[in-house]
Z-matrix of the N, CA and C atoms (Angstrom, degrees):
N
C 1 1.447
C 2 1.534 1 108.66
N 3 1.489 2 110.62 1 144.05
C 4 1.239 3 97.89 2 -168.42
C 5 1.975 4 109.68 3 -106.84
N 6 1.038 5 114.72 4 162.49
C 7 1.537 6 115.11 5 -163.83
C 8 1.718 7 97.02 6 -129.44
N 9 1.584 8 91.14 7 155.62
C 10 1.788 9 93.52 8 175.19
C 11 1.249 10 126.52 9 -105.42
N 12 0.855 11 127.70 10 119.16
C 13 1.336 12 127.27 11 -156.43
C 14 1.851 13 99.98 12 -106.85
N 15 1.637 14 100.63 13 116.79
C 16 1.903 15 113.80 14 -175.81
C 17 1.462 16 85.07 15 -142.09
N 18 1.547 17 71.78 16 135.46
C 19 2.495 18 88.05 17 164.88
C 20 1.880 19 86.37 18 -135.95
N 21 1.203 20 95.50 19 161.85
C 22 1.860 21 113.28 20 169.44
C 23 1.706 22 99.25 21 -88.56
N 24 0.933 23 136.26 22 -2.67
C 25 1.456 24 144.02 23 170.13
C 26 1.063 25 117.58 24 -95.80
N 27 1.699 26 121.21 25 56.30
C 28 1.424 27 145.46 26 -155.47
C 29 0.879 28 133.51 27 163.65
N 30 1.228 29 122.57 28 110.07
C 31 2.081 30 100.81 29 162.33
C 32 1.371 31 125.91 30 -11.98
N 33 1.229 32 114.70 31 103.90
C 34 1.741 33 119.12 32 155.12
C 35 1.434 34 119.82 33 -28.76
N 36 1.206 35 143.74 34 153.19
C 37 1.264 36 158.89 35 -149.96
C 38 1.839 37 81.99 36 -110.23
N 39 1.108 38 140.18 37 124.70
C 40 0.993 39 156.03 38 162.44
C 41 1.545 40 118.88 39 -89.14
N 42 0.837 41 115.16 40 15.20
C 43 1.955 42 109.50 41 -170.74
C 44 1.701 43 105.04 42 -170.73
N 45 1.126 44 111.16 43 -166.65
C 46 1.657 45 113.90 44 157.92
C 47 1.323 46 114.24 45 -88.26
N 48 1.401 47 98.97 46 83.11
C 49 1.609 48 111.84 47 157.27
C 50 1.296 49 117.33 48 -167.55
N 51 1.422 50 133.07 49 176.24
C 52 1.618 51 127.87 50 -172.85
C 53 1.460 52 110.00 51 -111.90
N 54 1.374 53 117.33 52 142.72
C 55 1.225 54 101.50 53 167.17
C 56 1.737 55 141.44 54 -34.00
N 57 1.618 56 87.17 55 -62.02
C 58 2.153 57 98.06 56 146.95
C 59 1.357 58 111.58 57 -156.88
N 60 1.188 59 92.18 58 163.96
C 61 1.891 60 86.95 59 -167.61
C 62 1.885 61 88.42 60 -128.74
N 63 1.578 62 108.30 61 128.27
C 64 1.370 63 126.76 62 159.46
C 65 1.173 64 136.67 63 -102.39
N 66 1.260 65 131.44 64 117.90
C 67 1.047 66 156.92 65 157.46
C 68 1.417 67 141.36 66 -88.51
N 69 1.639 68 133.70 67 129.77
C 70 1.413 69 101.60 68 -167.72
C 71 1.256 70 110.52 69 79.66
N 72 1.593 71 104.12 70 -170.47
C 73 1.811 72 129.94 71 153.45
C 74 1.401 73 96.42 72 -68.05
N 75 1.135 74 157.90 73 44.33
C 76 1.641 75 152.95 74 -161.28
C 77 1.136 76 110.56 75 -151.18
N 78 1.795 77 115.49 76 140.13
C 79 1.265 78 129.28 77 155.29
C 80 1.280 79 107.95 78 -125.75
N 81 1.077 80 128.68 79 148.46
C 82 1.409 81 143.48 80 162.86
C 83 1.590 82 97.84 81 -115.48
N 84 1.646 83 122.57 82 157.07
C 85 0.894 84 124.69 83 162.78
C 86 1.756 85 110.68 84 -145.27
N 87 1.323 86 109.98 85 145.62
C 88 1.703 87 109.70 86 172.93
C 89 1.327 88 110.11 87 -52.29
N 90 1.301 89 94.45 88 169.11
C 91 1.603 90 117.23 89 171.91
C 92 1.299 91 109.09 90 -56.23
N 93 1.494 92 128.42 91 138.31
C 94 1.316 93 126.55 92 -167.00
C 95 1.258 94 105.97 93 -121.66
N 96 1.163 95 130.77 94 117.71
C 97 1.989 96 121.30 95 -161.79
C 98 2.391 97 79.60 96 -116.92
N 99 1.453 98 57.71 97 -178.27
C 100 2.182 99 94.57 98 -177.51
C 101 2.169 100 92.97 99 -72.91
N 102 1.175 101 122.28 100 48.83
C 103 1.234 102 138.92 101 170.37
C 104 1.372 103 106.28 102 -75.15
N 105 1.121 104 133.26 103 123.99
C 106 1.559 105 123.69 104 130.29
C 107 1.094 106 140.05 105 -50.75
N 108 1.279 107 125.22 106 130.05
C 109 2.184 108 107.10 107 174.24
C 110 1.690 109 122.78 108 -44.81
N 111 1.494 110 116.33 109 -20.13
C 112 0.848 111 91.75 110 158.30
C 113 1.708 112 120.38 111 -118.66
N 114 1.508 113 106.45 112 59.61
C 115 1.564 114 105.94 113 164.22
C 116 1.262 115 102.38 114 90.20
N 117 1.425 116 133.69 115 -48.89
C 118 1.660 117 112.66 116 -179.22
C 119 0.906 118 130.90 117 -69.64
N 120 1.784 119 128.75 118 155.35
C 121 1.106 120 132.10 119 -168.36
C 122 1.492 121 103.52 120 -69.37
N 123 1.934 122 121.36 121 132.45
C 124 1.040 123 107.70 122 167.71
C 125 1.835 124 111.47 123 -84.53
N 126 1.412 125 114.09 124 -15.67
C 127 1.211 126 108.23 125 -176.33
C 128 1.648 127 135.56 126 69.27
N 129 0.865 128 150.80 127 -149.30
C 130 1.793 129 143.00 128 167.82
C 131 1.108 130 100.39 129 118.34
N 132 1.374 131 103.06 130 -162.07
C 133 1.396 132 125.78 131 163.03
C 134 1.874 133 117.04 132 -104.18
N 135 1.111 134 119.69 133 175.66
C 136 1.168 135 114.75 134 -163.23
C 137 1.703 136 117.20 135 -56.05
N 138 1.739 137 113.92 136 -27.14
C 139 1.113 138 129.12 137 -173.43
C 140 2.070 139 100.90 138 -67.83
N 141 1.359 140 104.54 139 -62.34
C 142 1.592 141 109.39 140 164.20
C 143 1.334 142 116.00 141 -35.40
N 144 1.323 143 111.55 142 -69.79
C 145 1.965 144 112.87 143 -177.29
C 146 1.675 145 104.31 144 -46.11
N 147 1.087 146 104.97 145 -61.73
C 148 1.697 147 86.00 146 -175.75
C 149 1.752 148 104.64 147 -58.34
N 150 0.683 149 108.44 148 -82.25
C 151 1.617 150 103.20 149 -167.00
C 152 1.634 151 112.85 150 -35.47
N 153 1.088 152 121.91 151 -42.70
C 154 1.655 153 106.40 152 155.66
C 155 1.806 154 126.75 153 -62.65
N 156 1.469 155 115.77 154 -28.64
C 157 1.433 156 120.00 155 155.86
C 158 1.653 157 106.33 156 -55.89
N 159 1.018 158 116.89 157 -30.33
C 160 1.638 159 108.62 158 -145.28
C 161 1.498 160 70.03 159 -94.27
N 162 1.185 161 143.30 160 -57.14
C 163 1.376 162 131.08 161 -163.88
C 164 1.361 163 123.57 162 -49.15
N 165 1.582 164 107.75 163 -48.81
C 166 1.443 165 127.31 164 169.23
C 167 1.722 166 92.32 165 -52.61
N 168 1.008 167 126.59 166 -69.42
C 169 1.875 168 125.27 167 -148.96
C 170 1.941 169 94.10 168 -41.29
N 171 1.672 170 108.65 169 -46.08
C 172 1.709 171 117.26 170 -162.95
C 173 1.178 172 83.98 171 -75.31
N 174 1.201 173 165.28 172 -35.35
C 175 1.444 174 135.59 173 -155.41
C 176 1.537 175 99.08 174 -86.90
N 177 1.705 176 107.07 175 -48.94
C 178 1.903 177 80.15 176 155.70
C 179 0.774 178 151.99 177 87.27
N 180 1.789 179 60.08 178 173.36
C 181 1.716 180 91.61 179 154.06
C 182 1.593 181 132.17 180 -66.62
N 183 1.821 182 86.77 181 -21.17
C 184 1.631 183 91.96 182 175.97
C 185 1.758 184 109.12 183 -59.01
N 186 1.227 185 105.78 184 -5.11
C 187 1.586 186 112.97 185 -152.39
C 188 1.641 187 96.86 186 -82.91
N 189 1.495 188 103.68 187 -41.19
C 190 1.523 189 122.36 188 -150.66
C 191 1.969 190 82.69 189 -94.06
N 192 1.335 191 128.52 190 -28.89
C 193 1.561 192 112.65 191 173.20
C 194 1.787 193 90.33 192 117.64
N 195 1.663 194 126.77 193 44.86
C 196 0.682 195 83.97 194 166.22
C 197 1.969 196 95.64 195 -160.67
N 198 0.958 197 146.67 196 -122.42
C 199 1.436 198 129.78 197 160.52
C 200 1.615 199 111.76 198 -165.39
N 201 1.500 200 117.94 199 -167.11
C 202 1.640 201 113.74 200 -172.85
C 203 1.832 202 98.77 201 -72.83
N 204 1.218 203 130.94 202 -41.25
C 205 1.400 204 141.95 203 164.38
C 206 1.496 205 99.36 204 -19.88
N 207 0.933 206 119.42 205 -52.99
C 208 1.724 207 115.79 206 -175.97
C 209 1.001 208 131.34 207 -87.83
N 210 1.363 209 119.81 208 -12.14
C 211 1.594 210 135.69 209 -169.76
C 212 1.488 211 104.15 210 -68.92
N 213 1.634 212 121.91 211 126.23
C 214 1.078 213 120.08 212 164.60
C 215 1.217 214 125.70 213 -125.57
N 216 1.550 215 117.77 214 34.37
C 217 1.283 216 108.28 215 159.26
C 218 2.043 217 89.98 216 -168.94
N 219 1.283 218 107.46 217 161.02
C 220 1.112 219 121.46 218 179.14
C 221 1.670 220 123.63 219 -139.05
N 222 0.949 221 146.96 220 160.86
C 223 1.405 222 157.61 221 164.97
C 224 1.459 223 102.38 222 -112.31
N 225 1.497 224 127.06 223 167.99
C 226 1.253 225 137.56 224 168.74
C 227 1.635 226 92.18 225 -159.19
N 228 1.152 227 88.94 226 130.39
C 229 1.821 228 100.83 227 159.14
C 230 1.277 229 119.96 228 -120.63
N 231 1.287 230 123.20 229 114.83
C 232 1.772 231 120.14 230 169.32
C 233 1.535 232 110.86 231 -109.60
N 234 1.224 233 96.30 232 154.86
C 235 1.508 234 104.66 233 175.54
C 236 1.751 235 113.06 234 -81.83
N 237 1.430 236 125.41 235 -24.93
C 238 1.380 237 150.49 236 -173.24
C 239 1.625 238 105.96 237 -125.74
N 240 1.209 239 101.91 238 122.63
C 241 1.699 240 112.97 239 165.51
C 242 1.356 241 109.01 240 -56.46
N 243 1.469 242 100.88 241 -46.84
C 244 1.613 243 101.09 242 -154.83
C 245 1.464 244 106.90 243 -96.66
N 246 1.404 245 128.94 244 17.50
C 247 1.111 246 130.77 245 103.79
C 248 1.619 247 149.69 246 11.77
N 249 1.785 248 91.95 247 -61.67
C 250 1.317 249 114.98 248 -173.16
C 251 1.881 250 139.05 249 -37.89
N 252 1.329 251 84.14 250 -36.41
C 253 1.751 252 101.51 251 -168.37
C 254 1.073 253 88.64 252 -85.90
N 255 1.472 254 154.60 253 -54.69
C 256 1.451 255 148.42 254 -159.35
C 257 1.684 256 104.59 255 -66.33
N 258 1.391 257 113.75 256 -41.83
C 259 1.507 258 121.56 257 -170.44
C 260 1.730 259 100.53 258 -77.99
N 261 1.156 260 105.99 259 -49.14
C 262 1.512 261 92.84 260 -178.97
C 263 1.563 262 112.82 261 -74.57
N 264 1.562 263 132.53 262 -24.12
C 265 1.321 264 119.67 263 177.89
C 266 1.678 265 97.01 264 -70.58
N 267 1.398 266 143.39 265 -0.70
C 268 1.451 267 130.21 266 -173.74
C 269 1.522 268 88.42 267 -111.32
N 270 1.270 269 139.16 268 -43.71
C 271 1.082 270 121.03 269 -174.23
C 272 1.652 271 110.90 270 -78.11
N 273 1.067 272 124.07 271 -30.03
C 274 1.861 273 118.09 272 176.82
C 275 1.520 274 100.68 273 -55.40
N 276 1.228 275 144.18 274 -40.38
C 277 1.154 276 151.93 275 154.11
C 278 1.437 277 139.18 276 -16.67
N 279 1.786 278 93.70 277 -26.25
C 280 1.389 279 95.13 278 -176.42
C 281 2.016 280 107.29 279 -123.45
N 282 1.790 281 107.34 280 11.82
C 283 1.034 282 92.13 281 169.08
C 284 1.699 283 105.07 282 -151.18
N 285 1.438 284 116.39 283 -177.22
C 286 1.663 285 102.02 284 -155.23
C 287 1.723 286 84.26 285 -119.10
N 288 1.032 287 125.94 286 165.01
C 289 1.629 288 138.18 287 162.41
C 290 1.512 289 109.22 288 -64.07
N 291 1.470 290 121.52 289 131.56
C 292 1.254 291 118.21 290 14.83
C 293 2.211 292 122.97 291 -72.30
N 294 0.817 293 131.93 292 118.61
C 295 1.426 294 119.67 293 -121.77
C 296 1.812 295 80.17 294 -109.69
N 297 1.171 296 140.44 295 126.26
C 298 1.566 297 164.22 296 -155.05
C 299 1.752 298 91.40 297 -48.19
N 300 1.526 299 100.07 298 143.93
C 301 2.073 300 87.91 299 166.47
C 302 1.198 301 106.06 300 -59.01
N 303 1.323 302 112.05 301 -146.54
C 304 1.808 303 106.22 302 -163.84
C 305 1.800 304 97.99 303 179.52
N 306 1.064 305 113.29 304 94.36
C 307 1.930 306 112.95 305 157.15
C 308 1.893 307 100.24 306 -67.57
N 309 1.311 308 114.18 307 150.83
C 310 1.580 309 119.59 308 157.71
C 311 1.293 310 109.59 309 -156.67
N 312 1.826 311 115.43 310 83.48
C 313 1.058 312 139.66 311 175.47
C 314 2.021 313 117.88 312 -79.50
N 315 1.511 314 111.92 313 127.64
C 316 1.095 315 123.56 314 165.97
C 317 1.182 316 112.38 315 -68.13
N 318 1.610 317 135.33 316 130.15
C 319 1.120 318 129.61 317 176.17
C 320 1.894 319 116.98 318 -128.74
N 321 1.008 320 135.58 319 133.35
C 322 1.132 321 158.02 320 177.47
C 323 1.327 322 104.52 321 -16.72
N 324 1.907 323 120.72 322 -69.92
C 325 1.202 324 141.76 323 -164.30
C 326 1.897 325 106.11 324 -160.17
N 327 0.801 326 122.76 325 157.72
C 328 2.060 327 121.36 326 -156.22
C 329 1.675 328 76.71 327 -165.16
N 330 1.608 329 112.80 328 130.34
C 331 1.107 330 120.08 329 -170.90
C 332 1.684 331 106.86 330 -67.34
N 333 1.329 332 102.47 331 178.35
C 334 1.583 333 116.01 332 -153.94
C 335 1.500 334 120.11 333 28.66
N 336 1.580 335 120.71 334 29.71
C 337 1.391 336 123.73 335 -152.60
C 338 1.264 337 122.33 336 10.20
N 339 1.267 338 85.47 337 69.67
C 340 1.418 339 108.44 338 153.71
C 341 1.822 340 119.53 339 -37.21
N 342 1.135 341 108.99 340 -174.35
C 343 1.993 342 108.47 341 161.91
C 344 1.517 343 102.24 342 -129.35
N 345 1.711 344 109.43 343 -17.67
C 346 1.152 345 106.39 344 -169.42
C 347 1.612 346 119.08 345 -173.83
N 348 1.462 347 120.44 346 123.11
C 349 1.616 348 127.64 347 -165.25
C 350 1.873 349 97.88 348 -100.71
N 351 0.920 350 102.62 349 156.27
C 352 1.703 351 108.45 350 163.36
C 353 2.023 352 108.80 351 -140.07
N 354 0.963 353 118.01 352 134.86
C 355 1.310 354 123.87 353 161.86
C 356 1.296 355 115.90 354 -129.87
N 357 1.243 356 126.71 355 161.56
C 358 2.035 357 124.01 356 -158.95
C 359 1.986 358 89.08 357 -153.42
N 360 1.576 359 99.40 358 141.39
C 361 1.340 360 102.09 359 159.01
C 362 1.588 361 95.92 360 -121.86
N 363 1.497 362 108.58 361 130.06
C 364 1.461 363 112.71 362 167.95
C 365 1.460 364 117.32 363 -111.64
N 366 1.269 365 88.85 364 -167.85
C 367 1.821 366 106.88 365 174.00
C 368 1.393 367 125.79 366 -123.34
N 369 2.045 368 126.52 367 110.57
C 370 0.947 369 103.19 368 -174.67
C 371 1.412 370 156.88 369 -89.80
N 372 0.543 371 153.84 370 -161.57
C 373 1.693 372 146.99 371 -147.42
C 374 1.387 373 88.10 372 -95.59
């Protein structure tokens, strides 16, 4: 059965959907944008958005019982390729080797134009 997993140490779920929903040994979590916990845009440059995504993703999973240590798979969405090197030197940052697979998809438009989304499926504790 699957459960919803919300903390206030995050972006609010803005629409019909949950922050992450667990099931199983499993977390999935939404797309994690440059959000504040409480809802405002933090905004930046591409290096900021991830690291405020990446902040939102740990609260979480911390939420669902579990941390970046467990995460085994990730998505990235950018709006800019060339982008890339700034987002991945903030995201290598937040986990150790053996280090999660990894999608890093270009996307058209990422709501509130964003520069950049993150979502993680982990494993729980």
């Amino acid at each position: 059965m699957k459960e919803q997993v919300k903390t206030d140490q995050a972006a609010p779920a803005i629409g019909a959907y949950s922050q992450g929903v667990s099931f199983g040994n499993l977390v999935i979590t939404s797309g994690q944008l440059a959000l504040l916990p409480s809802g405002e845009w933090a905004g930046g440059d591409a290096r900021a958005q991830a690291k405020q995504a990446m902040d939102n993703l740990g609260a979480v999973l911390r939420a669902a019982g579990t941390d970046y240590d467990r995460v085994v798979k990730t998505t990235i969405f950018v709006a800019n390729m060339d982008d890339f090197a700034d987002i991945n030197e903030v995201y290598s940052g937040y986990f150790q080797p053996p280090f999660p697979a990894r999608s890093l998809v270009q996307v058209a438009r990422l709501p509130k134009d964003a520069l950049v989304e993150i979502e993680a499926i982990a494993e729980l504790h």
